[in-house]
C-alpha angles and dihedrals in degrees: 000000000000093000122153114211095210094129116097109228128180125280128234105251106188123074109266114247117185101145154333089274110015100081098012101127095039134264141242127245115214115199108208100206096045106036078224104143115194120199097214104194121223117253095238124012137238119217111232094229088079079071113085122232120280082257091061099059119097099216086064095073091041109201133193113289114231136162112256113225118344122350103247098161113137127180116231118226110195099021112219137191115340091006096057090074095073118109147189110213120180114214109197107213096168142038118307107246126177089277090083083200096056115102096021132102118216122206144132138274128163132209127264100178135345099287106033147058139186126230137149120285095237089071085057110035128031126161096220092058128078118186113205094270083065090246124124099236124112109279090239132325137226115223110199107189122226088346117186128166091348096312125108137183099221134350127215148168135248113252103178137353129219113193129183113269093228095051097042081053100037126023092095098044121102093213109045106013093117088069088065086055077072095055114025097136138115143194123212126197121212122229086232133018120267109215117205129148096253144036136208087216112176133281111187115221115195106165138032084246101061081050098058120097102028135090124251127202128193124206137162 
């Protein structure tokens, strides 16, 4: 992914809202072109003590991984309407060596509107790495709309990253490391605006309850 991030592209303007904890204690905006990183605080804060303890979290005793009930995965092939809006996008956080894939983390993100797309913080953001503004976000980041088997509707560029405050201060620390699980997303900006004729958007989901009764799809 030897992408340059060089393009402006537009901000988000509106306080990001994703749920009652992810975000709740703010979040930083990383400009690409300049290394300038903003702490943007939250409206109203959460206390920490709504998060269970590290003991409480399910990834903390990891498990196999299975497929529950019959395997129905299928791979599609020309994405269309909603599912167009997946994409792979590629974050180097290393040196670039002759293996064009080392020292990039690969991952999905989808678009929630034309300029922006929504991703986990962890392909933005990572401790043991240092870009050449001294900062810990990803050097740049290809974005590949609606890729499947090697083929993709539109690239673009990063432009700039919002990560969640409590993973950006906590995801590397023994102590209080369970707090970043809660806000491990992240929102890129193109460095131009991707027109389609549908968005993913976002719906926050704070409880079991206000899960119950839909239907849910994976895809990556």
């Amino acid at each position: 992914y030897p992408v340059s991030a060089s393009e402006d592209g537009s901000e988000l303007t509106n306080q990001l809202t994703v749920s009652a904890t992810a975000g709740m204690h703010g979040y930083y905006s990383y400009n690409i072109e300049t290394g300038k990183e903003t702490f943007v605080p939250p409206p109203d804060e959460v206390s920490h003590q709504i998060i269970p303890a590290t003991g409480d979290f399910l990834e903390d005793s990891p498990t196999p991984r299975v497929i529950i009930g019959p395997d129905n995965r299928k791979i599609v092939k020309e994405p269309s309407g909603i599912m167009s809006t997946i994409c792979l996008i590629g974050s180097r956080m290393g040196p670039a060596t002759s293996d064009i894939n080392e020292n990039v983390a690969v991952g999905t993100a989808w678009l929630i509107n034309k300029d922006h797309l929504l991703t986990a913080g962890h392909m933005l953001y990572n401790n043991d790495y240092t870009n050449p503004d001294g900062a810990h976000y990803a050097q740049h980041t290809a974005v590949y709309v609606g890729s499947s088997g090697g083929n993709y509707s539109h690239y673009r560029k990063a432009t700039t990253y919002e990560v969640g405050g409590d993973f950006a201060e906590h995801h590397k620390d023994p102590f209080s490391g369970y707090l970043a699980h809660y806000d491990d997303w992240g929102v890129i900006t193109l460095s131009s605006s991707v027109n389609l004729s549908s968005y993913m958007g976002i719906y926050p989901v704070n409880s079991a309850s206000e899960m119950s009764g839909r239907n849910y799809y994976t895809a990556g």
